[in-house]
Structure formats: C-alpha cells, structure tokens
PAMAR-507188 format. One record per residue: x, y negated, z of N, C-alpha, C in turn; residue in three letters. Coordinates in steps of 0.1 Angstrom, whole numbers, plus 5000, padded with zeros to 4 digits. Each point is the difference from the previous one (the first is absolute). Layout:
N
XYZXYZXYZAla...
***
This chain:
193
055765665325501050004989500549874998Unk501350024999500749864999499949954987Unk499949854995500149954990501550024990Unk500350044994501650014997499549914983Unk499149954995500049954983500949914998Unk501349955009500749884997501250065004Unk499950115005501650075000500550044986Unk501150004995501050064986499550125002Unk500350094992500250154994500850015009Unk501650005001500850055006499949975018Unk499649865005499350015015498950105002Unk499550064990498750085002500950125004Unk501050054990500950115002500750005012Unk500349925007500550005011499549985008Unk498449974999499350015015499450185001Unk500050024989499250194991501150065009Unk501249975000500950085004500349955016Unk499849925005499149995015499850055003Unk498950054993498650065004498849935000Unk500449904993498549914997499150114992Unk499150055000499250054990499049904991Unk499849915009498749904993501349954990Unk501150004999500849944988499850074986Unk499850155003500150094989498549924994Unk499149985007498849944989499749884996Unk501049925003500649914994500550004984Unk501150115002500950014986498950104993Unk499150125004499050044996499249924987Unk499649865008498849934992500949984989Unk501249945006500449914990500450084986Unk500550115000500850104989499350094995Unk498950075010499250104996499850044985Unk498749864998499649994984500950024988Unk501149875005501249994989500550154996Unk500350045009500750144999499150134996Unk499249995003498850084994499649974986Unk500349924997499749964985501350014991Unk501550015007501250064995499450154999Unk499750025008499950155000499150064989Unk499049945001498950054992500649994984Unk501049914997500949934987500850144999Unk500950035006501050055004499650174999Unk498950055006499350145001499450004991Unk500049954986499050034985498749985005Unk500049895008498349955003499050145011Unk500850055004499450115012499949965011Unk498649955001500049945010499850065015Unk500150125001499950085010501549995004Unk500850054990501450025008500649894994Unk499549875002500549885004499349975015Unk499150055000499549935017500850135007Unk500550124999501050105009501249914997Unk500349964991501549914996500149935015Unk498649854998500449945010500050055017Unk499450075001499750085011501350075009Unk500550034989501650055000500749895004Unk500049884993501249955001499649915012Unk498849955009500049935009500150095012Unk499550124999500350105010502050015001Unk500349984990501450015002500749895006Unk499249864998500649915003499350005023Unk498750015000499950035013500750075009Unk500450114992500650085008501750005005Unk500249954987501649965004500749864998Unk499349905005500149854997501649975002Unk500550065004501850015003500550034986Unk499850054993500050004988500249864990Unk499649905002499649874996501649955006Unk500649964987501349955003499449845001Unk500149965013499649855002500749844995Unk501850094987499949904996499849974985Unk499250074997498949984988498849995000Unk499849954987498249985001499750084996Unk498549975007498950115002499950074988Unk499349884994499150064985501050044988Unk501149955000500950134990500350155006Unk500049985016500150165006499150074999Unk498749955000498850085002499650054986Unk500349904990499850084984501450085000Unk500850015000500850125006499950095002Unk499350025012499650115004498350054993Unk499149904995499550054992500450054982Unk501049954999501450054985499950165000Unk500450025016501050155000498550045004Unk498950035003499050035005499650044984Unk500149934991499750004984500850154995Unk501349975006501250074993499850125006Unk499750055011499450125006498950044997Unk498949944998499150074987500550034989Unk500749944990499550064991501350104998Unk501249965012500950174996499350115007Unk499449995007498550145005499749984987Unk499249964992499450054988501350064994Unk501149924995500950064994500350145006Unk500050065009500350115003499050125001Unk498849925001498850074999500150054983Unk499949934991499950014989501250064989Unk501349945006501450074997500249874988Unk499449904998500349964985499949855004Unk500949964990500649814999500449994990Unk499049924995500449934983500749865004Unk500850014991500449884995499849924986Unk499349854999499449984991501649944991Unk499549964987500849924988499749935003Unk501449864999499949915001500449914985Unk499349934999499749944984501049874998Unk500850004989501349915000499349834997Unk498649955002499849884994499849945018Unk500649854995499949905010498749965007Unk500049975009498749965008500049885002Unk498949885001500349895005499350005013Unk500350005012498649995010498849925000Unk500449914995499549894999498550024990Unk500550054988499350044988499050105004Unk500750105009499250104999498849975012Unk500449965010498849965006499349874996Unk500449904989498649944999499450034987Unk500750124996498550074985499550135013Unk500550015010498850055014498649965002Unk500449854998498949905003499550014992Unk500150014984499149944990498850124995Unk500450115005499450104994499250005012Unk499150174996498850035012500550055009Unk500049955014500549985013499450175003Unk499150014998499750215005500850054994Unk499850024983500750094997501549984997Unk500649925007501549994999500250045009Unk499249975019500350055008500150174997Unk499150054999499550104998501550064990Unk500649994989501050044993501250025007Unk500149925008500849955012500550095013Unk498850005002500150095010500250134999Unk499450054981500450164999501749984994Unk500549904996501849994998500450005011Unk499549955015500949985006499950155013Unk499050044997499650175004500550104995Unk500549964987501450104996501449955002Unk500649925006501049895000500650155011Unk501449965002501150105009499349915016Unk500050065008500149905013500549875001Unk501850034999500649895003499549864990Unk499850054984499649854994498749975002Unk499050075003498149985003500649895016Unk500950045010500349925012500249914994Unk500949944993500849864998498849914995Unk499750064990498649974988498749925019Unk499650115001499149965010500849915010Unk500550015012500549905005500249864996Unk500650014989500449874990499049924999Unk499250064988498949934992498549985009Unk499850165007498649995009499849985012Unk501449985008500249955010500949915007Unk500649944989500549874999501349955011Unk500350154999501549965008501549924988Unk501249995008500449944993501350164995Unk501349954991500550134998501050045009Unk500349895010500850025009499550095011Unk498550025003499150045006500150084999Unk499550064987499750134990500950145005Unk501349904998501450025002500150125019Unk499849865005500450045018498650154999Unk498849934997498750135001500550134996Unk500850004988499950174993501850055003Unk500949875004500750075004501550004991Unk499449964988500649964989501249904995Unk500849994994500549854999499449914990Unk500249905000498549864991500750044985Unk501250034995499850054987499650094996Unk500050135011498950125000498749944993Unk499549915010498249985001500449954989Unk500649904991500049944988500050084992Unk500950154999500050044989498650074999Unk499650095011498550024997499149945000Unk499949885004498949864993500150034986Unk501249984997499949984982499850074994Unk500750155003499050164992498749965005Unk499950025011498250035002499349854987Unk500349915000499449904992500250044983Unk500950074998500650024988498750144995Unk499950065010499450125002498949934994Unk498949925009498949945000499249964987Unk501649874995499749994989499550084992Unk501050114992499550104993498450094999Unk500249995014498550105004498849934994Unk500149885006499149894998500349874990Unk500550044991499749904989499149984992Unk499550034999498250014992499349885007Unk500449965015499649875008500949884993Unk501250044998500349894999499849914980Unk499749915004499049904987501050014991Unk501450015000500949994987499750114995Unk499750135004500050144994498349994996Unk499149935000498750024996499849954984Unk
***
C-alpha cells in the first residue's frame, strides 16, 4: 500500500478517481471520525445511524469519485454531501411521520459573544445536556448552521457553499437559531439568575 499522508484531499480525489484505491484510506483516516461525530450531532446522538450516515456517504464517495468537482475543496464538499445525507434523513422521517413543526422565534437580541461565555460559566454537563435537547428540536436547516458553525468550526462562507445556501441565508438562521437558544436556555445565563 502506497504511502499517500502528504498528498491534499483533492490529490487524493484524483488519484480515487484513477483508481488509486489505497487513496480512498487515506481520505478515510483523515475524515472518518470528524464526520462521524457531525453525524452523531446531527442524528440526535444515534449512534447507529450515524455510523450507516457515514457508511453511506464514503461508499458514495468510492463509488463515484467523478463526482468530486476538482475545483473545490475537499472538506466543504464532503460536509456537503454529509448536509444532504442529514436532509434525507430527516425528510424520510418527515414523510414517515407526516409532521414538521415549526418553532417561535423570540423578538430579544442575542449577543454571541455573551451567550457563549455564560456557556462557560455555568455546569458544562448540564448545559450541554439542555443543549442538545434545544437543538434536537431545532428545524434541520437551523440545528445545520448551529452545528457546523459553533461545533464544527467552519467558517459562514463555508456553511454557505455546504448547505447550498446564500451567507445571508446562513446568517439569518445563525441568528434565529441563537435567538431560539437564548430563550430556551436562559436560566444558564448569570444575568437571568
């Protein structure tokens, strides 16, 4: 097996599409985790069909490496295609189930700033924990911005090319989804105590 750890993402994509196979476990090592742990975020912490998530989406990438528009980068395409991998679960639920709420969105300002460092001041479990059941009811599209953003540390331009969206799009559901947050979870934040 050839060494490929010093080839880019996108050389890897075009040796995959070769026919290099030892490239695909290259981009394997490197994304696997990351993306499994989107997933696991992203799937209300199910961790079974977050490991079918990724299963899916590297099988899709093996199979049709032609697919990989070579003049983009890798890692906004590949959360991309893990985006729409999100957005296809949960409209199978939506159609399994028939039903899509949409939440209220609460008219008070958010600071980001503010809000994630009374994050820090309080108890790191149970905010997580509060957290994750707000963002388990959140619509798709803003739980995406939300997670990408904040827990995966893309930028909003990113956000942007990933879901498809234009960057005032992702901005405006940054700011509901945070507006959202607040409300849910003010009891963390120290001015409301």
């Amino acid at each position: 097996m050839k060494d490929y750890s010093l080839c880019s993402d996108e050389k890897l994509m075009l040796l995959l599409r070769g026919g290099e196979a030892s490239a695909f476990d290259t981009l394997y090592a490197r994304y696997s985790r990351k993306l499994l742990g989107y997933f696991v975020r992203m799937l209300n912490y199910d961790r079974e069909k977050a490991q079918d998530a990724l299963q899916d989406l590297f099988l899709k990438i093996v199979e049709h490496p032609e697919a990989f528009d070579s003049s983009r980068n890798f890692r906004p395409w590949v959360y991309a295609l893990a985006c729409n991998t999100c957005k296809n679960h949960y409209k199978h639920i939506t159609r399994v189930k028939g039903v899509h709420e949409e939440l209220r969105y609460v008219a008070n300002e958010l600071d980001e700033r503010s809000f994630l460092k009374a994050a820090e001041k309080i108890d790191a479990i149970e905010f997580r924990k509060a957290l994750d059941d707000v963002l388990e009811d959140l619509p798709l599209e803003k739980k995406t911005v939300f997670v990408l953003r904040f827990q995966e540390d893309h930028t909003l331009l990113e956000i942007a090319e990933i879901t498809g969206a234009s960057e005032g799009t992702v901005k405006s559901r940054l700011h509901y989804t945070l507006k959202i947050l607040e409300e849910r979870l003010k009891r963390f934040n120290p001015i409301n105590a």
